[in-house]
N, C-alpha and C positions, 0 to 999 in steps of 0.2 A: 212247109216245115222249115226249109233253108232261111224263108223269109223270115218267119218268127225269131231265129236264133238271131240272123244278122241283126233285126231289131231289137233283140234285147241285149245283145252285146252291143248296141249303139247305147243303147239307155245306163248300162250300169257304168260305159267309158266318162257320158256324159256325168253320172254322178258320184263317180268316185273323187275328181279334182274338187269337186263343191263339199264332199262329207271330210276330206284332208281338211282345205283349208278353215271346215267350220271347226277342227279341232286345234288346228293353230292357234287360229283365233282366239279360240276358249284359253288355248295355252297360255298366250300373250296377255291374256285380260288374268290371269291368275299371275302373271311375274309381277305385272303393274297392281294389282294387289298387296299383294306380300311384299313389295317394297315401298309401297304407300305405307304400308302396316309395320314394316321397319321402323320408317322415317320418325313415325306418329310416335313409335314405340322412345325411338332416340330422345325426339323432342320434351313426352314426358322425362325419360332418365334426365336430362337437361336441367328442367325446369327444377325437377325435386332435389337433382343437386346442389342446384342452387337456393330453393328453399333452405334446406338443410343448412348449407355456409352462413346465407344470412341469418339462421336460427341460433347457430350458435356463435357469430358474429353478435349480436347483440344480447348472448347472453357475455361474451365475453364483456361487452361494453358496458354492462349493467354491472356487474360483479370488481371490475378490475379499479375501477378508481375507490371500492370502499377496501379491497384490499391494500391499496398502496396509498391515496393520499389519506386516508382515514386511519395509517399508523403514526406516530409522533417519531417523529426526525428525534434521530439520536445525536445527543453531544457528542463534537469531538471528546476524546480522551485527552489532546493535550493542549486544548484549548485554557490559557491560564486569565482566568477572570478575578483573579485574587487581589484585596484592596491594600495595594504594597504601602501606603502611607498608615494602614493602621496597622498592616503587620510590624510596621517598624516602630510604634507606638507601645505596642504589647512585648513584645521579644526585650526579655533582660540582658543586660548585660554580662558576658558569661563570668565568675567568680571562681573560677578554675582555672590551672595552672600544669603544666607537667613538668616535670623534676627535670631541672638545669635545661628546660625549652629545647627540649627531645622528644622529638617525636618518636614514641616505639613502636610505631607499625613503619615504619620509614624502611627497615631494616628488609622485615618481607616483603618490602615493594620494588626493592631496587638489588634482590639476591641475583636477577636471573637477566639484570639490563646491564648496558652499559655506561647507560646515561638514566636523567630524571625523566620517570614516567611522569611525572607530573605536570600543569599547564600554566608555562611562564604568565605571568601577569607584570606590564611595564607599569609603571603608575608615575605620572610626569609632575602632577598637581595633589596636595593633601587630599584626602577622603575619609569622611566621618561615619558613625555609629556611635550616635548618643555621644560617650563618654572617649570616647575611646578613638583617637586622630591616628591616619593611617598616613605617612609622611610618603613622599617619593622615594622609589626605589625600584628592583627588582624582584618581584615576589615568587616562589612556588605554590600555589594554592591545593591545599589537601584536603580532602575531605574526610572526616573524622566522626565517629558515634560516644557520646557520651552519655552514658545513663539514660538510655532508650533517646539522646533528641542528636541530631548532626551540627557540625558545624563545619568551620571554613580554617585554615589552621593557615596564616601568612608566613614560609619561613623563609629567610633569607641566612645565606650563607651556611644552611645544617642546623639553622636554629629558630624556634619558633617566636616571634616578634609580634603577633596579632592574633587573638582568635575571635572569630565574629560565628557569630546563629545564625541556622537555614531555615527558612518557613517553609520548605517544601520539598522534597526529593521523590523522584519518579524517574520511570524507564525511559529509556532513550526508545524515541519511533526507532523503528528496522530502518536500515538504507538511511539512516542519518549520516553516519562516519562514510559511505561510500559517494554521498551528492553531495559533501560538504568538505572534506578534506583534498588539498590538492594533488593530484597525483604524479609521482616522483619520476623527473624524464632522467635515465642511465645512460651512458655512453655503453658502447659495444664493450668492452672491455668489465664493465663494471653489470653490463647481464651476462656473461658468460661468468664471473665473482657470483653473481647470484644466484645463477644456477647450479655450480660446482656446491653452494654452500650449503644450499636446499638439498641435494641430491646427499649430499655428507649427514646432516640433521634427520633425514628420511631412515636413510639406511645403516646409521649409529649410536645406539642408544648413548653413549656418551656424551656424545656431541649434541645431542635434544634440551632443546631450551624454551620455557612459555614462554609465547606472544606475550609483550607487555602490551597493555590495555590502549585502547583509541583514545584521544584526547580533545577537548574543544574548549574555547573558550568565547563565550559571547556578553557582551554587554549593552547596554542602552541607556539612550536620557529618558530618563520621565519629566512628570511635572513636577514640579515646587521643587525643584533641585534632588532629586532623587534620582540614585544610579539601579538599577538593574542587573545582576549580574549572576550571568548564568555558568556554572561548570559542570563540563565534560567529562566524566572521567567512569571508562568502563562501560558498564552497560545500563547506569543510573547518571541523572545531572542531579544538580544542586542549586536553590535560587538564594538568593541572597539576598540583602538593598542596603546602598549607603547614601548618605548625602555630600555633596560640594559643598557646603554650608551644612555650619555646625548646628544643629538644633537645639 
């Protein structure tokens, strides 16, 4: 009987460590499983993401050039294509006058300055408009409405000596007067004046005064003796054209 037992306590020593490791085993072949099965798992997410990108990567590629090169470019706004030898062919000669060569808007332009808002013009050489010869001298160049059309009003000395027709008046681009005007260097003394006078104008209603308007003045040569010439004034210019030669 003893021997039976001692034998079968050999038998089940011996197959206890073999029935362990055959469930390790099994363990291990189930980790290596389920992390093959990961992998595979990942590898498709992968692949389909990327499907996916390059799906709509080419849809983007298909669609984006009829969106944008298939619109028509828009013209500048101040692109000026205008044919300045006919406008000055057509444009009469103005047959108006104003009483003793007064300007009467002069008065509201200059209530609230203390100098000419307006944009000197040196003129060193004669300058024509048809009939009409514009001598050297110092000009104020103003811009004026008469009977729905503008003009250019030449005064010198407070008085009007020249008026010439505008073929075109339009807004000033934004940030024109800020990239084109030079800007004013102060000594210390004279920003410390600036500032006292700003801080006085802020917090005085007396003392408030409008900004007089921006001013520019630009000109150019063209061909066949034709001048170009543009004015500043405010938040509209003014074009004009004369010639060096009388026509």
């Amino acid at each position: 009987m003893r021997k039976l037992l001692l034998i079968s306590l050999i038998i089940l020593g011996v197959a206890m460590p073999s029935e362990a490791a055959f469930w390790n085993k099994n363990k291990n072949q189930a980790q290596v499983q389920q992390s093959q099965t990961q992998s595979q798992s990942q590898v498709q997410n992968q692949q389909s993401s990327s499907n996916t990108s390059a799906q709509s990567q080419g849809a983007n590629e298909a669609t984006y050039p009829q969106d944008v090169d298939g619109a028509p470019i828009s013209q500048d706004e101040y692109v000026d294509d205008t044919d300045v030898e006919e406008m000055y062919r057509k444009m009469p000669v103005p047959d108006f006058k104003y009483i003793h060569n007064i300007d009467p808007g002069e008065y509201q332009d200059t209530i609230y300055s203390t100098w000419s808002p307006y944009p000197l013009f040196r003129l060193t050489a004669p300058l024509y408009f048809k009939s009409i010869a514009i001598q050297p001298g110092y000009y104020l160049l103003t811009p004026r409405e008469h009977e729905g059309k503008w003009y250019i009003l030449f005064k010198e000395a407070g008085r009007i000596k020249y008026i010439v027709p505008c073929y075109k008046r339009e807004m000033v681009p934004f940030g024109f007067y800020e990239n084109n005007l030079p800007k004013v260097k102060m000594t210390r003394p004279q920003k410390i004046r600036e500032m006292a006078l700003k801080f006085v104008g802020k917090h005085f209603d007396s003392s408030k005064r409008k900004p007089i308007p921006d001013t520019f003045l630009d000109a150019s040569d063209l061909d066949n003796n034709f001048i170009s010439i543009i004015v500043y004034w405010g938040n509209y210019r003014y074009y004009f054209v004369l010639r060096s030669i009388q026509l």
